[in-house]
Structures are given as structure tokens and as C-alpha cells.
N, C-alpha and C positions, 0 to 999 in steps of 0.2 A: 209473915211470908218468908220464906226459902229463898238461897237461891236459883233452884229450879224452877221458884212459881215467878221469879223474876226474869229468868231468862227466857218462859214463858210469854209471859206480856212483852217482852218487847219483841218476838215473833210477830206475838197479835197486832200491835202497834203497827211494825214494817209492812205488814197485809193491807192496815188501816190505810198507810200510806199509799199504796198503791191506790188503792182507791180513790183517796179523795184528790189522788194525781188524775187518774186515769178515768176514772167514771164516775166524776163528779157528781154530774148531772143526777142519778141516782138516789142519791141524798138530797140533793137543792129541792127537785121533783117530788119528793116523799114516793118513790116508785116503791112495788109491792114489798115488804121485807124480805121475800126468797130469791129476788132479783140482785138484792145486796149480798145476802149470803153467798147467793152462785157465786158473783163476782170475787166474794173473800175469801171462799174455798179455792177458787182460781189460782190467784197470786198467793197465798197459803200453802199450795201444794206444788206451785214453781218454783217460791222459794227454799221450800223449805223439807219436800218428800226425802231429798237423798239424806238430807240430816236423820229424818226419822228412821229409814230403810237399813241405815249403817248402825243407828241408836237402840233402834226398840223393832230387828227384822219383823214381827208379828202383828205391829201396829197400822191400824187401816186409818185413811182421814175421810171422813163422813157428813152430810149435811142432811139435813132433814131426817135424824135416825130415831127407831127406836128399836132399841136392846131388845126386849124382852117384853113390850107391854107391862103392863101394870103389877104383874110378876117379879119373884125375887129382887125386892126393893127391899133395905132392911127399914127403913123409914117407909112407913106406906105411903104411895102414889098422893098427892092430893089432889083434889077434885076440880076440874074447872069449872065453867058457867054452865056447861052445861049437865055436869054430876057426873063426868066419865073420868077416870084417872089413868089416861093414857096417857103415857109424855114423852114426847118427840122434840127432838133437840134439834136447832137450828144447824149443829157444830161442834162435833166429835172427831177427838182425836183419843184411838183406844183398839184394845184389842175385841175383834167382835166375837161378842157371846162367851165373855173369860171376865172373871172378879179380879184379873191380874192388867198391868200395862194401862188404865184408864187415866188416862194424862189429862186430858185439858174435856170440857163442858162448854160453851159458848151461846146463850142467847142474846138474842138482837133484838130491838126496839128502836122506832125512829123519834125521835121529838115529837110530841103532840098527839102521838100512838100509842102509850103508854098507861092505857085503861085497865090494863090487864100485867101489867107488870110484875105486880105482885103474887100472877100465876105463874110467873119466871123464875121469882125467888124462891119462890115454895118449890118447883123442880129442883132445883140448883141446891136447894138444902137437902133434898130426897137422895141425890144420886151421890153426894159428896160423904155422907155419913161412913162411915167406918165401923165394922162390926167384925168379930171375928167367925166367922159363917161361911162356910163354903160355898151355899146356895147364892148367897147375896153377890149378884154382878156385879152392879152399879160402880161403888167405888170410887167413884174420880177423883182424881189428887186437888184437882182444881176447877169452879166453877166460875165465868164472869158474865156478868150482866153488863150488856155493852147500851147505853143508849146514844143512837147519832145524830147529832145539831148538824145545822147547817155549818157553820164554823167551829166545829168542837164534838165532843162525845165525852161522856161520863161510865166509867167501868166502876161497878160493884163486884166486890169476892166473895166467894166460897169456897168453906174447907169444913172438913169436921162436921158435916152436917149444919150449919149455921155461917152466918155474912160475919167477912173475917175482916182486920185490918181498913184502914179508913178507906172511901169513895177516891177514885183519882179522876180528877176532869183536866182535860186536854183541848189546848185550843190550835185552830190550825193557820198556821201563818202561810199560807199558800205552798209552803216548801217541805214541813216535817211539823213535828208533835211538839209542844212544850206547855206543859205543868202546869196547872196555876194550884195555887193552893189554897183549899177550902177553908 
């Protein structure tokens, strides 16, 4: 990883934080995944819009998106349970509808949710892939698989079309984030 894909995560982190400040409950609860996500696009985009707007003017921040459907993917779409290869992402940060600017990917999983995860990673590989293709949107520089504990969360990466760099789990001491190591 970079140190863009690091100054990245701890974006994502500071978001994290917000929330297990402010809407705890959410997590404790196992309330619906798109409930967490509203809440991290929330404080995501308080934090952190004027960064992007002065950084990357064209870049929109997104939740629940999909680009393109199942189209211009250079990695084809994979299928989920039910045989559709649509993929809609919990959390995008990117330029819409452009192979250029597609900065960060974010799926969400709660602890004990996690049955289908591995339809996470298989998007996360899809849209990360790198091809030199004009058609091919997708592109993201970085994709993470965020799973959230009740006191902790474990992030998975992707880059390059494939899970990059080791897992990092996080435990939460009432106040901020800190590392444990696998």
C-alpha cells in the first residue's frame, strides 16, 4: 500500500470513529447495514467533502451506487446468489461515470452477517482491476472490506484486481482505534 491508500484508511477510520462515538447503538443493535453506511457517509462527507472538492474538484462521494451495471467492468461482474451480476457498492468515492479519479470502494459487513462476504470480495476484485481500456470505468485505486464488531472491525484491501497487504483488525477502546496484530 501507498501512501495515499494510507491516508485513505485513516479517513475511513476517523468516519469509523464517529460512529462508534456517536451511533453506537447501530453496531451493538446489528441494525440494517445501510443504516451504518448512511451514518459513515454522514460524517465522511463532514469531514472530509472540502478535502475532496479542493483535491479531486470532479469527485462525487456516493453510497449505495452503481456505475454502470454489469457493463464496462474489465474483470467481469461476478454473480451472486441469485445469478445477477449487478454490483452496487455500499461507498464510493469517484468520479461518476469516468475510468478516471475512482479513489476509494467500501463494502460493509456486520459481525455474524457475513454469509455473503465473499460476494464482497469478488466485487472489490472486479472494480479494482486495472486495464488499459478506455471503456473499462470501474478502476478504483482502492477497495476495503470493512467488517464491524461490536468492539472492533476488521478491514480487508484491494488493489490490482486481488486482496492486497495483510487484514488489519481494530479494537475500540471507547475513545479511538488501535491495532492489534494478527
Amino acid at each position: 500500500m501507498n501512501i495515499d491508500d494510507e491516508s485513505m484508511i485513516v479517513k475511513v477510520l476517523c468516519a469509523l470513529r464517529e460512529i462508534y462515538s456517536n451511533d453506537y447503538f447501530l453496531v451493538e443493535e446489528k441494525c440494517h447495514e445501510l443504516s451504518i453506511v448512511g451514518a459513515f457517509y454522514r460524517y465522511f462527507r463532514n469531514e472530509y467533502d472540502d478535502y475532496f472538492k479542493s483535491n479531486y474538484p470532479d469527485v462525487s462521494v456516493d453510497m449505495e451506487y452503481s456505475k454502470m451495471g454489469e457493463e464496462l467492468c474489465a474483470k467481469p461482474a461476478p454473480s451472486n446468489k441469485g445469478g445477477k451480476q449487478h454490483m452496487r457498492i455500499d461507498f464510493v468515492v469517484h468520479k461518476r461515470k469516468s475510468q478516471g479519479q475512482n479513489l476509494l470502494a467500501i463494502e460493509f459487513k456486520l459481525e455474524g452477517r457475513t454469509k455473503e462476504i465473499n460476494w464482497d470480495y469478488e466485487k472489490l476484485k472486479a472494480i479494482t482491476v486495472k486495464v488499459d481500456d478506455e471503456k473499462q470505468v470501474r478502476k478504483y485505486e482502492l477497495g476495503i472490506s470493512i467488517t464491524l464488531k461490536k468492539n472492533g472491525l476488521v478491514m480487508k484491501f484491494f488493489k490490482y484486481g486481488d486482496a492486497c497487504g495483510k487484514e488489519r483488525e481494530y479494537t475500540w477502546d471507547g475513545e479511538d482505534w488501535k491495532e492489534k496484530n494478527i
